[in-house]
Steps between C-alpha positions, in 0.01 A plus 500: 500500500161474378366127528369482154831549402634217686225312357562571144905411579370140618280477169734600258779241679245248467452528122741302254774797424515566905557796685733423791513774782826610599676631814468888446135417403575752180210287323242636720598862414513432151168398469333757674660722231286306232187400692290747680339282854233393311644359205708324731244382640334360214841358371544295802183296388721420202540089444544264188104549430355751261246712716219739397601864607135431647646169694823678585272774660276241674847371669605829630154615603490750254217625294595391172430846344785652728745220436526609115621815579855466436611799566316673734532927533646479836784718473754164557820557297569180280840329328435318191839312464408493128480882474736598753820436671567611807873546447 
């Protein structure tokens, strides 16, 4: 598993709603289906403060330019649980 994955799992636990992990680890595959690495990456950064995209960016060590591309034209498939369902 990719370790900004793990890292946004431990950020979004640590937030008020929580996001406990779970045995099969099904959480982790479920949110590389929404977030591409980078996202993730910049998702893990997430706390109970209201960043800049430009602070965000600064966290990650990522040019603050690149970090507003949400959706970058890499060719990753993604799930929007709000548009799809997978069953």
């Amino acid at each position: 598993m990719n370790e900004y994955f793990e890292k946004l799992t431990q950020a979004l636990n640590a937030l008020p709603q929580g996001f406990p992990r779970t045995e099969s680890n099904v959480e982790l595959e479920i949110l590389q289906l929404m977030f591409t690495p980078q996202e993730a990456r910049m998702a893990a950064l997430m706390n109970d403060s209201w960043d800049t995209v430009a602070v965000a960016a600064q966290k990650a060590g990522l040019p603050s330019l690149e970090a507003t591309r949400s959706h970058p034209d890499d060719g990753t498939e993604r799930f929007d649980p709000l548009l799809e369902r997978p069953w």
